[in-house]
C-alpha positions as CSV (number, residue, x, y, z in Angstrom):
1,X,105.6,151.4,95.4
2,X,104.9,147.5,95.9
3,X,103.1,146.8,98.6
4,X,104.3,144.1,101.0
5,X,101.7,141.4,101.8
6,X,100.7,141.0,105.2
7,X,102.5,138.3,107.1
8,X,99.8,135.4,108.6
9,X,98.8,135.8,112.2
10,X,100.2,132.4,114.4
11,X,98.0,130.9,116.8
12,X,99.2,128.3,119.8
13,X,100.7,125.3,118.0
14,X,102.6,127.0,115.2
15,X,105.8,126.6,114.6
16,X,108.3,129.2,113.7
17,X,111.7,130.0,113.2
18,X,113.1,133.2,115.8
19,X,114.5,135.3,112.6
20,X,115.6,138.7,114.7
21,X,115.9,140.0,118.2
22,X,113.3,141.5,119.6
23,X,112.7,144.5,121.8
24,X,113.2,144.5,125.5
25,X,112.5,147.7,127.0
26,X,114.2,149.8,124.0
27,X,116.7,147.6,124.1
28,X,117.2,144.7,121.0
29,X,118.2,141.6,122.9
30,X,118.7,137.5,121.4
31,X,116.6,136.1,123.9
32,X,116.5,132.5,122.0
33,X,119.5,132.4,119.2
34,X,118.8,133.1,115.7
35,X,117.6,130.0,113.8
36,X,116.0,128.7,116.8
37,X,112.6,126.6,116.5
38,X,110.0,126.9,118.3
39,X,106.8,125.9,119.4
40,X,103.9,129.6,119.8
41,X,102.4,128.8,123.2
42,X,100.7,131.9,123.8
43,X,99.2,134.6,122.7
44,X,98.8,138.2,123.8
45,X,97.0,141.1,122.6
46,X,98.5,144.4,122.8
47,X,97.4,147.2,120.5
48,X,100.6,149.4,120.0
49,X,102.2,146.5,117.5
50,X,102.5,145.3,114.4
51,X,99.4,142.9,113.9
52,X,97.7,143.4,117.6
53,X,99.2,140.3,119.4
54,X,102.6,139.1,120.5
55,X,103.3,135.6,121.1
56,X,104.9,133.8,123.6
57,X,107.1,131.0,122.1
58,X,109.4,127.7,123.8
59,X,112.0,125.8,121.6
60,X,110.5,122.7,120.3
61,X,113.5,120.9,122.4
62,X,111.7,120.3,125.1
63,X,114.5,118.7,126.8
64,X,116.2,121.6,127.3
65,X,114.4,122.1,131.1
66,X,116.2,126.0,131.1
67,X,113.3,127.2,128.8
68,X,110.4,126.9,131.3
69,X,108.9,129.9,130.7
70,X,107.6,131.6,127.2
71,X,110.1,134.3,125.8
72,X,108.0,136.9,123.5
73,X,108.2,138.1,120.3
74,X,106.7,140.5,117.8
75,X,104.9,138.7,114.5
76,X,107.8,140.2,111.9
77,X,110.8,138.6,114.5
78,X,109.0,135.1,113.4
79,X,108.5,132.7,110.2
80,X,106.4,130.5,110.5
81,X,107.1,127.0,109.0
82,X,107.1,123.1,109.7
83,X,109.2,120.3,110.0
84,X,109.2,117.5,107.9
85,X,110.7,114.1,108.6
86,X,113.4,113.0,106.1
87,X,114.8,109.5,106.3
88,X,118.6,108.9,106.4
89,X,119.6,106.6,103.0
């Protein structure tokens, strides 16, 4: 059987795509929409997860005033990836 590499652990600053819902209470819910990015703000240790941390995240828009607050999200419900300016011809 192949064995799956271990994904990188983010620190504050990353930036990542949300790529799944995540778990609230049992429950899967979309707290950001699927292809949002986003900027990892904060960091959490917990022991009972995937790579010992969850990370609270904010959309990069920060124009959009309703995201105040970090939502959370497990390591394998992120990608983490940058963006790159492309000039209009």
């Amino acid at each position: 059987m192949k064995k799956t590499p271990k994904a990188k652990k983010l620190k504050k600053g990353d930036q990542v795509k949300v790529i799944a819902k995540t778990d609230c209470g049992g429950i899967k819910k979309e707290l950001f929409p699927i292809g949002t990015i986003c900027k990892v703000v904060e960091l959490c240790k917990a022991e009972t997860f995937s790579d010992g941390f969850y990370y609270g995240v904010i959309p990069l828009d920060e124009s959009d005033t309703s995201y105040n607050s970090p939502f959370y999200y497990l390591r394998e419900e992120l990608e983490l990836g940058e963006l790159k300016w492309i000039p209009t011809k």
